[in-house]
C-alpha positions as CSV (number, residue, x, y, z in Angstrom):
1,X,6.6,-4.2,18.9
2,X,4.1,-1.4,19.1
3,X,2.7,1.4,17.1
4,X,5.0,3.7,18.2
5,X,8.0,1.4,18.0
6,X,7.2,0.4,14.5
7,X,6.7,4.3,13.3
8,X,10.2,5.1,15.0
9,X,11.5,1.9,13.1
10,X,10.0,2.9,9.9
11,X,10.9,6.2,9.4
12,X,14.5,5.7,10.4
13,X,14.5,2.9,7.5
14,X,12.9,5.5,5.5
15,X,15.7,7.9,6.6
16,X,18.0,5.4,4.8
17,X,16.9,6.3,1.2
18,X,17.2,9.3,-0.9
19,X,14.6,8.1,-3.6
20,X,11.1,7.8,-2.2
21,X,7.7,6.7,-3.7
22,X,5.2,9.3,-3.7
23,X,2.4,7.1,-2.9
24,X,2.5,4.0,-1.3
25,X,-0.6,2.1,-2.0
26,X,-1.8,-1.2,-0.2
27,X,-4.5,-3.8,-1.0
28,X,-6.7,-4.3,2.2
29,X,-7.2,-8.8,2.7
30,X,-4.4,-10.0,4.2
31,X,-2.0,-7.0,3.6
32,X,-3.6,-4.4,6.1
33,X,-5.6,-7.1,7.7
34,X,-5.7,-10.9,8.2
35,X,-8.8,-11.3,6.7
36,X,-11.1,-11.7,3.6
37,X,-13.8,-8.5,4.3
38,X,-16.8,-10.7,2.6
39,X,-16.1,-13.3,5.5
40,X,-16.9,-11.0,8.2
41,X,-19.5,-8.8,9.7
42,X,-19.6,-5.3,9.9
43,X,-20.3,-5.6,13.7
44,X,-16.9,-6.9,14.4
45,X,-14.5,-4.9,15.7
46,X,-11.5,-6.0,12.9
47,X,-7.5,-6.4,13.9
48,X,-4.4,-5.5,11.9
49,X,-1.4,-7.3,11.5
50,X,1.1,-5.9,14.3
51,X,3.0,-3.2,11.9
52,X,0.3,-1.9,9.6
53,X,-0.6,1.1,11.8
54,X,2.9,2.2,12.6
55,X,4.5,2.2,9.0
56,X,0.7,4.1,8.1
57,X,1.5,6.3,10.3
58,X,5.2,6.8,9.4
59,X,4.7,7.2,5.6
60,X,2.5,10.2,6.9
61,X,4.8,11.7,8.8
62,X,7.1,11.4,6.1
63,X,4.6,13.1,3.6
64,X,4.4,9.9,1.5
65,X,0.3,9.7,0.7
66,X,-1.2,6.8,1.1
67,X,-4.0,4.7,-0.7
68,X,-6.2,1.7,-1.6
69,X,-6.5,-0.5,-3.9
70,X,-8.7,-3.7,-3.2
71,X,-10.9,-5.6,-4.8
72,X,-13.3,-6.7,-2.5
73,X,-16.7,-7.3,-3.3
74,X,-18.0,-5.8,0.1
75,X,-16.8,-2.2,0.0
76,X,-19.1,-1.2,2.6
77,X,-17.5,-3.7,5.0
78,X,-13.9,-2.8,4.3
79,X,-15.0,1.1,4.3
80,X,-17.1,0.4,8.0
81,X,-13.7,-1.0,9.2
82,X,-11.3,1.8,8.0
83,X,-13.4,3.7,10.1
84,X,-13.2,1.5,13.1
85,X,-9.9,1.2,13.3
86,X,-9.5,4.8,13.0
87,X,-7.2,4.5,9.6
88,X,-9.9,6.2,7.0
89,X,-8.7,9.8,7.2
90,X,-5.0,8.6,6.2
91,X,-5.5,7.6,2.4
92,X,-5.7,10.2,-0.1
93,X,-7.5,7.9,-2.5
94,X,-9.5,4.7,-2.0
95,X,-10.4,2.4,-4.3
96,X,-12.4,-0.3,-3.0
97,X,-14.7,-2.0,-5.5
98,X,-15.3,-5.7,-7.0
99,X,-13.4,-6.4,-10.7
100,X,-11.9,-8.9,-12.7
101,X,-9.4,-6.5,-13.9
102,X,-6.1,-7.4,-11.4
103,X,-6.7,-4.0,-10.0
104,X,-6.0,-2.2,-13.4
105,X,-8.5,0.3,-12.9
106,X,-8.1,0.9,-9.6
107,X,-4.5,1.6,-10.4
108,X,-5.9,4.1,-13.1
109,X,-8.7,5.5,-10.9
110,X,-5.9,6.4,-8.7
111,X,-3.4,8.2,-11.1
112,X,-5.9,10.1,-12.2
113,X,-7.0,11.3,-8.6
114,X,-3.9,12.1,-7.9
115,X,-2.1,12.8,-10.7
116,X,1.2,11.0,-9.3
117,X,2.4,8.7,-12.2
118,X,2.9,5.3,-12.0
119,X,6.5,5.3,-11.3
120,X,6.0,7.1,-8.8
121,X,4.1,4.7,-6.8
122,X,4.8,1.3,-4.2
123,X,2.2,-0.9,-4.1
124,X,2.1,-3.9,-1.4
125,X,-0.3,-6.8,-1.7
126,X,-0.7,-10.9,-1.0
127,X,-1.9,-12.0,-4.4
128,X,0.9,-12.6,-7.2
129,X,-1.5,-12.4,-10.3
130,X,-2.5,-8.5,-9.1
131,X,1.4,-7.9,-8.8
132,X,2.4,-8.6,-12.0
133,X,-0.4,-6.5,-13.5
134,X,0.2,-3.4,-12.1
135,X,4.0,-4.4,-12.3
136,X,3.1,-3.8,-16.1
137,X,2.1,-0.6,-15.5
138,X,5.1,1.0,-14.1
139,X,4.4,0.6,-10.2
140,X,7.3,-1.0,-8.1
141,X,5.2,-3.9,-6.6
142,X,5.8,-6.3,-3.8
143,X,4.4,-9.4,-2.7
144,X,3.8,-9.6,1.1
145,X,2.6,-13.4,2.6
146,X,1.7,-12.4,5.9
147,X,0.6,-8.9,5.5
148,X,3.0,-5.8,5.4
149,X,5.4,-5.4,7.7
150,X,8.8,-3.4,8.1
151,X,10.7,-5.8,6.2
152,X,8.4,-5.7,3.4
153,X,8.8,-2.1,3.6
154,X,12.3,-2.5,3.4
155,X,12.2,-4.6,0.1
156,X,9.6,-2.2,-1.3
157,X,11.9,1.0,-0.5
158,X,14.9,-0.6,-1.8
159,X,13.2,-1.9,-5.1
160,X,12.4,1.6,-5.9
161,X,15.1,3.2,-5.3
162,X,17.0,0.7,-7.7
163,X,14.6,0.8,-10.4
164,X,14.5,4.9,-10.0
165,X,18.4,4.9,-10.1
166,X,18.1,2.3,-12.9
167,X,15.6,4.6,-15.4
168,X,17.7,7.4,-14.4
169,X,20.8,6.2,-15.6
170,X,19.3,5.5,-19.1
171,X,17.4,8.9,-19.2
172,X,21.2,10.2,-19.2
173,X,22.2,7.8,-21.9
């Protein structure tokens, strides 16, 4: 399926849902790409899994913003292939930057860039101890095993739009 057929996929699914995130962040190693960054060279030209650009692109055209939040201890790689794959320009924040923190403070770093609130946020990414941390924080999380892809996206959407309906049913309590 290509980019274009994923973006028309994904924004029909996203069509589906009257609740939406207002920022849909992703970790970068094997969720955007399958790859650890510190493994590779910046003269490589890097790949992403099949539906990464096309649900990009469709949160976008959606207005949903998206962001980073990785942990890898070779920013300047990761950073040299946002670029290269021409992706860069789409994330209103980026938080790309070594720690021992399970993302924490990139979560925080985040929020405060862009003032969205936790619960207002999706997050996808491959490693369970980072979504159970930010999990804690408020942000609907999802685990993806072979990087994000529309049914991910699907189980992301629908996650927050039960645990929005869910907190707003006790608001009116």
């Amino acid at each position: 399926m290509g980019d274009e057929r994923v973006k028309e996929a994904a924004l029909e699914m996203i069509g589906l849902f009257q609740v939406l995130p207002r920022l849909v962040v992703f970790d970068l190693d094997y969720t955007l790409w399958p790859f650890y960054c510190e493994c590779r060279s910046k003269k490589e030209m890097p790949l992403l899994y099949p539906h990464t650009k096309g649900i990009l692109s469709a949160l976008k055209h959606k207005g949903i913003d998206v962001a980073i939040a990785s942990r890898s201890p070779t920013p300047d790689i990761a950073k040299n292939f946002l670029t290269k794959l021409g992706i860069q320009p789409m994330f209103v924040a980026q938080e790309i930057f070594s720690s021992y923190t399970h993302k924490t403070e990139h979560f925080q770093r985040i929020q405060w860039r862009t003032r969205i609130p936790f619960t207002s946020m999706l997050f996808f990414d491959d490693e369970d101890r980072n979504i159970q941390t930010v999990q804690n924080m408020g942000v609907t999380s999802i685990l993806v095993n072979n990087g994000v892809n529309l049914g991910a996206l699907q189980e992301g959407l629908t996650k927050f739009s039960q645990k929005s309906a869910a907190s707003g049913k006790d608001k009116l309590k």
